[in-house]
C-alpha positions in Angstrom: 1.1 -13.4 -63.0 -2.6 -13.5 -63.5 -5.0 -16.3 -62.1 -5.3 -18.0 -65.4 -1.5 -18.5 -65.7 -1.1 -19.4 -61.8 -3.8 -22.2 -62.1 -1.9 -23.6 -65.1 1.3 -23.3 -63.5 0.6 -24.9 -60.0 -2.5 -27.2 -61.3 -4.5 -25.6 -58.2 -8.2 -24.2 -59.5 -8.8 -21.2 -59.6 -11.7 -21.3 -56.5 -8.5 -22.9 -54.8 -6.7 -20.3 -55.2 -9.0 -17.5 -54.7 -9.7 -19.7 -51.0 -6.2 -19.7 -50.5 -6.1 -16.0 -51.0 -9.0 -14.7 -49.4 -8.1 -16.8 -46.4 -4.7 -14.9 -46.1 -2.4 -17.7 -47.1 -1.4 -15.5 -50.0 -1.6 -11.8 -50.7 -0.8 -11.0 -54.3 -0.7 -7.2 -55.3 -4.0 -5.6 -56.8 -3.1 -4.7 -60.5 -5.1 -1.0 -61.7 -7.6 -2.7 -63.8 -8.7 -4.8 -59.8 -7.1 -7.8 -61.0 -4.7 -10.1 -59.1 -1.1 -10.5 -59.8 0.5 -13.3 -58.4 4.0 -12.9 -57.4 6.8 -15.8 -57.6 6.7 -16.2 -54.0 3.0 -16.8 -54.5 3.6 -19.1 -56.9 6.0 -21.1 -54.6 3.5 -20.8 -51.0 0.5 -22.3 -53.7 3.5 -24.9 -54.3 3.8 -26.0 -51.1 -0.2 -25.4 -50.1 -0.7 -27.9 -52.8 1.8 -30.3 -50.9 0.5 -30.0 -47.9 -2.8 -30.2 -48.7 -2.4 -33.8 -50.3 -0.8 -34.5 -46.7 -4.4 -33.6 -45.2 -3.0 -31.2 -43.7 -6.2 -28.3 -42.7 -6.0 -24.5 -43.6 -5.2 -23.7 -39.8 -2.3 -26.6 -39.5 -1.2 -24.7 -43.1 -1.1 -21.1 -41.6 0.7 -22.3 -38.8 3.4 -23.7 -40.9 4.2 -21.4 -43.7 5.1 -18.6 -40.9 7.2 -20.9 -39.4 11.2 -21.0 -40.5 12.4 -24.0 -38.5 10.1 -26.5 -39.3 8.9 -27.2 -35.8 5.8 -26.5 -36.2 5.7 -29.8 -39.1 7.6 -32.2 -36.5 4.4 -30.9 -34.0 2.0 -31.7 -36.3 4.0 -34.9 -37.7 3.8 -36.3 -34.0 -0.2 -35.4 -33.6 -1.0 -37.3 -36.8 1.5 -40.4 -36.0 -0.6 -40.7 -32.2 -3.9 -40.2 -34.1 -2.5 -43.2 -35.9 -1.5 -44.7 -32.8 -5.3 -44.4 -31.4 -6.7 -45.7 -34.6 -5.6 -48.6 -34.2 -6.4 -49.5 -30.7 -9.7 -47.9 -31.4 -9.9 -50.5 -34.3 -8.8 -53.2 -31.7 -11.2 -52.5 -29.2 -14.1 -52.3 -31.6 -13.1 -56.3 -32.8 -13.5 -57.1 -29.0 -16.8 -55.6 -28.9 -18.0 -57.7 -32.3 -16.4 -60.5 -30.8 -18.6 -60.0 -27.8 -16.8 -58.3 -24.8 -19.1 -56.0 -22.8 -20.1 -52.0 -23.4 -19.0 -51.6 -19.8 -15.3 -52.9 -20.3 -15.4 -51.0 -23.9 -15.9 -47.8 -22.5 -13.3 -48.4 -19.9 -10.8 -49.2 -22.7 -12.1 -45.8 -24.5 -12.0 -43.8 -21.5 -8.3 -44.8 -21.0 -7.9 -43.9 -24.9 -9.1 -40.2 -23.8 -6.6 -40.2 -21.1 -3.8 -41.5 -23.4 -5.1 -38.4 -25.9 -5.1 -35.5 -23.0 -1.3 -36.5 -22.1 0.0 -37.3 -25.2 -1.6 -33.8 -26.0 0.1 -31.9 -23.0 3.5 -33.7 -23.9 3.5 -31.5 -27.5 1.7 -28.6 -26.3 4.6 -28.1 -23.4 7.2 -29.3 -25.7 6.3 -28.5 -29.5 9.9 -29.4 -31.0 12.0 -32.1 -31.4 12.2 -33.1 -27.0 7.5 -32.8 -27.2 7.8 -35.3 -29.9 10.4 -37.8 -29.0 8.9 -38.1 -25.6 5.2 -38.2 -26.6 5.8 -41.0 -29.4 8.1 -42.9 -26.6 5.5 -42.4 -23.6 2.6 -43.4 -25.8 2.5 -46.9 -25.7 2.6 -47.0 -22.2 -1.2 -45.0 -21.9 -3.4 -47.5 -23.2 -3.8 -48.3 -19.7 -7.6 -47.9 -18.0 -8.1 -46.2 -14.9 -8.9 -48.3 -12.2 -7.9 -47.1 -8.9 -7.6 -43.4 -6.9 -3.7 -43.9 -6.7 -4.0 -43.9 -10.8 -6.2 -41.3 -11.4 -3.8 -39.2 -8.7 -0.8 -40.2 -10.9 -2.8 -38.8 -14.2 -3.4 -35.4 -12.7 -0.1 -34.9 -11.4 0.9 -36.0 -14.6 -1.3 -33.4 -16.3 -0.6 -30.7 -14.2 3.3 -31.1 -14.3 3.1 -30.4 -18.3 0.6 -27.9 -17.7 3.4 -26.0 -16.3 6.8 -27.7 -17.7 9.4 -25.2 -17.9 10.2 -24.4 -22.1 13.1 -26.4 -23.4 15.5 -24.1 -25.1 18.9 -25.3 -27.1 21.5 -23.1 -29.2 20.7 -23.0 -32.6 23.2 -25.3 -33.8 22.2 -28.4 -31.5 18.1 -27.5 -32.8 19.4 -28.2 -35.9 21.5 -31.0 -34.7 18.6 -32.7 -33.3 15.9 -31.6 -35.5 18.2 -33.4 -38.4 18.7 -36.6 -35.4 15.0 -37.1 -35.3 13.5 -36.1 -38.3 13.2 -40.2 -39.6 11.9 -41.3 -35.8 8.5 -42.2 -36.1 5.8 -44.5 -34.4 7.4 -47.4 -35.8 10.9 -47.0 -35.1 10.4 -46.2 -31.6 8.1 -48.8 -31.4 10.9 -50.9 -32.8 13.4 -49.2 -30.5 11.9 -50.3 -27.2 10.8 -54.0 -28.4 14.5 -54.3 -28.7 15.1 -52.7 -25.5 12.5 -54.9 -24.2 14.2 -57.9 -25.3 17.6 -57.1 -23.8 17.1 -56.7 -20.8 14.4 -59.6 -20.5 17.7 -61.7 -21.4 20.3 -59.4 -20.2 22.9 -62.1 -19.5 23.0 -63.2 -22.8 22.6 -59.7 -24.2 26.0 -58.9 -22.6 27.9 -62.1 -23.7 26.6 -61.9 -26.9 27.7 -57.5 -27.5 30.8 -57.7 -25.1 32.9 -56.6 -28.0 30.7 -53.9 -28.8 29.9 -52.8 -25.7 33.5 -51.9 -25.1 34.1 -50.2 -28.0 30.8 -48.2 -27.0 32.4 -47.6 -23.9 35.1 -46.6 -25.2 34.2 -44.3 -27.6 32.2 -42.7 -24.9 35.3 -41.7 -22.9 37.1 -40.3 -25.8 37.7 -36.3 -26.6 36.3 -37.1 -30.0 32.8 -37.6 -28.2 33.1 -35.1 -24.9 33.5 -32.9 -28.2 30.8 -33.9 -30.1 27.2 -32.1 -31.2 25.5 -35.3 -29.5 27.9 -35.2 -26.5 26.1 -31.6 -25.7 23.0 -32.5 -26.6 22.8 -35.2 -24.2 24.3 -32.9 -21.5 21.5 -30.3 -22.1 18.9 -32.9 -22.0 19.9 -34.7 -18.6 20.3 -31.4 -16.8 16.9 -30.2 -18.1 15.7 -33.4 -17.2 17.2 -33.0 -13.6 15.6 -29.5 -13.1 12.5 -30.1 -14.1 10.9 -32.1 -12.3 10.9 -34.8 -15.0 12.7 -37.4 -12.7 11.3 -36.7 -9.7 7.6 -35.6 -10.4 6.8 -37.2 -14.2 8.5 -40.7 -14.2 7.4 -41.7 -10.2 3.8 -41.2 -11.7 3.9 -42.7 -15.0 5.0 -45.5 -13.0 2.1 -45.1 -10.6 -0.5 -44.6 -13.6 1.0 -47.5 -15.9 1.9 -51.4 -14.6 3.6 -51.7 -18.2 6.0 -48.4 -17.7 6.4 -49.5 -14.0 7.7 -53.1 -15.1 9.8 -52.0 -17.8 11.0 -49.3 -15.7 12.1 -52.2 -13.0 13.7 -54.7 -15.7 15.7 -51.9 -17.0 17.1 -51.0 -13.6 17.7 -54.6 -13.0 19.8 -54.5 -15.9 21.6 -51.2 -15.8 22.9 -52.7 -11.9 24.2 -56.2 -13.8 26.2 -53.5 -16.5 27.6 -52.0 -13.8 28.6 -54.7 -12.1 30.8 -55.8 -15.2 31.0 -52.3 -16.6 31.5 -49.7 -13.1 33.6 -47.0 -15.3 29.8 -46.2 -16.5 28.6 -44.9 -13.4 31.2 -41.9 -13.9 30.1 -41.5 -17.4 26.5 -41.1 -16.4 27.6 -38.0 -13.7 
């Protein structure tokens, strides 16, 4: 198909696609006369060009995904743009305290803890590029908004920098890639956001959490013990995940500094363990489902 007909059938220009050719996105056979024919698979990598283009995606971010098959190279760049989002909007915060009068100096503490948040939010989906980079960097972010302020933080940050730096790569059978790749694909900022206010809220009131979901607590429980679960896709996802976890250095290196760099992650951290000892008290069967 020649230009004319592929500009009419895509609704790209014609200087679009010539870009999109000459930049190697395409490569459509050279006809005798020297003109271009455009093939069907063309047609269909202008297709999605044009898509992902309206997404703002650039011509690099494009290249990168159209020679990927499993998508993970989207969820990568799905995550960067959903913290970019993220940063906007303290960035937008701490520009209203400035207009409302707060000082340079405790502005550009606030930004310099925004370029700390960025570098470790950064290392999170450069170690981890998949499904495990993203979940973690959009769950961890909230906690970096943090400033700075003492040599036991900044320690904390560069341990915390150079344990990404050199994170082992997380690998999973193809069929539990898919399983979580399909688990997380509709987990964005907001629903994790929403997913740990809730969290938050439980265990701040974790008495009355527990009278109030005994019934479904049990059946959890329950349902956790049963073959239909140890047989289960999730079941040996999970598994995978808390051995890597173990292995790592994720327990042991990663979360004791988080803690140390963020007073936020350091008191969720201890309400959560104050309530996972009261669920034990009542529930002690889940100490043997957590080994």
């Amino acid at each position: 198909m020649l230009i004319n007909q592929v500009s009419k059938t895509t609704g790209l220009t014609k200087k679009a696609i010539e870009y999109y050719t000459l930049q190697g996105l395409i490569s459509p056979s050279i006809l005798d006369n020297g003109y271009r024919d455009y093939s069907k698979n063309d047609i269909e990598t202008l297709n999605k060009i044009s898509i992902l283009r309206k997404l703002n995606l650039g011509t690099d971010e494009i290249r990168t995904v159209l020679s990927d098959k499993s998508n993970t190279a989207l969820q990568a760049i799905s995550a960067r743009k959903e913290l970019d989002f993220q940063r906007e909007a303290v960035r937008n915060t701490i520009l209203s305290k400035l207009s409302s009068g707060k000082s340079y100096y405790e502005i550009s503490t606030e930004l310099q803890a925004l370029d700390h948040n960025k570098t470790i939010t950064e290392k999170l989906l450069e170690a981890f590029p998949g499904y495990y980079g993203r979940f973690l960097c959009l769950h961890f972010a909230r906690f970096l908004y943090e400033p700075i302020k003492t040599e036991t933080q900044q320690a904390a940050y560069e341990t915390i920098i150079s344990f990404w730096d050199n994170a082992p790569s997380f690998d999973l059978p193809e069929e539990l890639q898919q399983y979580l790749i399909e688990g997380t694909r509709h987990i964005g900022t907001e629903q994790i956001k929403d997913m740990v206010e809730s969290t938050k809220k439980s265990i701040e009131n974790f008495d009355d959490f527990l009278a109030a979901n005994k019934e479904a607590l049990e059946q959890y429980l329950k349902f956790k013990q049963s073959d239909e679960y140890k047989n289960s896709l999730a079941y040996k996802s999970i598994e995978m995940l808390k051995s890597f976890n173990r292995t790592s250095g994720y327990y042991d290196i990663f979360i004791p500094a988080l803690k140390q760099l963020s007073s936020s992650y350091a008191e969720y951290c201890r309400q959560m363990e104050t309530a996972n000892e009261k669920l034990l008290v009542q529930y002690p069967e889940i100490s043997k489902l957590n080994n």
